[in-house]
Each structure stands twice: as C-alpha cells, then as structure tokens.
C-alpha positions as CSV (number, residue, x, y, z in Angstrom):
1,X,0.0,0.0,0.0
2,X,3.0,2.3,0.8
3,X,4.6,1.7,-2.7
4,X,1.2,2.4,-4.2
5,X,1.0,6.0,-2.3
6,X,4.4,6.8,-3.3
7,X,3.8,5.8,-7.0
8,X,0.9,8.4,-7.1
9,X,2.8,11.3,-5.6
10,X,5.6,10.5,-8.4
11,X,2.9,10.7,-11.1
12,X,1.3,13.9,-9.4
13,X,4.9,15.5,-9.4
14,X,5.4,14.7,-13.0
15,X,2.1,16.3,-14.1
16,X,1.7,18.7,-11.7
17,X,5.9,20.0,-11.5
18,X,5.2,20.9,-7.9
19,X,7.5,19.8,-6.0
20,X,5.8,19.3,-2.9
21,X,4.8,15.7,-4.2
22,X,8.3,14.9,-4.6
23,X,9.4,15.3,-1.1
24,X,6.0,13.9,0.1
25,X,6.6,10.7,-1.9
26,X,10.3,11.0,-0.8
27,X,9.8,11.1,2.7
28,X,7.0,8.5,2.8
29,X,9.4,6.0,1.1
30,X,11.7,6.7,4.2
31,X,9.5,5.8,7.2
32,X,8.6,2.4,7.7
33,X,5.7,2.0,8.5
34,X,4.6,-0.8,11.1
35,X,2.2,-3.8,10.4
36,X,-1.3,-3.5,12.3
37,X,-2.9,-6.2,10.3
38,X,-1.3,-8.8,11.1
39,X,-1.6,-8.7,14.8
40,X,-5.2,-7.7,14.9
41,X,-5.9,-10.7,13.0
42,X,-3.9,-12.7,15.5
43,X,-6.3,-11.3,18.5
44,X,-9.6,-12.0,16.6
45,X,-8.5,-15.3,15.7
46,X,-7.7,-15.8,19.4
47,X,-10.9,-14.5,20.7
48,X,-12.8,-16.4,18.5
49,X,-11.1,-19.7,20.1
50,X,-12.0,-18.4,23.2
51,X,-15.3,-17.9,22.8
52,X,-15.5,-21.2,20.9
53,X,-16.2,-19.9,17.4
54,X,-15.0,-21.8,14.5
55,X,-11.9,-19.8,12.5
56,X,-11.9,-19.8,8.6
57,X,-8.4,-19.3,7.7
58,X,-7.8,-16.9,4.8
C-alpha cells in the first residue's frame, strides 16, 4: 500500500511540476511503517477460540 502511495505522488509531481509531491513521496518512502494487520488478526482469531467460534483461515 505504501509503494502504491508513493507511486501516485511520483505521477502527481510529473504532471503537476510541484514539488511538494516529490518530497512527500520521498519522505513516505523513508519511514517504515509498522504492520497493524497482522496482529489484529492474530487477536480476533484468538478470541474467536475463546469464545469457541469456529476460525476460517484466509
């Protein structure tokens, strides 16, 4: 998703020549951002046990 955001602030900077979208894109590139998927689908699938649901794996 992060490569996809970067991608359109390239495309924006090359059709807009502000470069504004540049350094956006730039900096966004830099920071990494952390993985909340992954462990809220740990939880649910944990509750669900709990609780005694049956888990569909995706």
């Amino acid at each position: 998703m992060q490569l996809q955001i970067v991608c359109v602030l390239g495309l924006l900077a090359m059709f807009t020549h502000m470069h504004i979208f540049w350094i956006a894109g730039l900096l966004l590139a830099l920071v990494d951002i952390p993985d909340f998927i992954t462990p809220l689908k740990r939880i649910v699938a944990a509750t669900e046990t709990i609780a005694g649901a049956r888990h569909r794996p995706e």
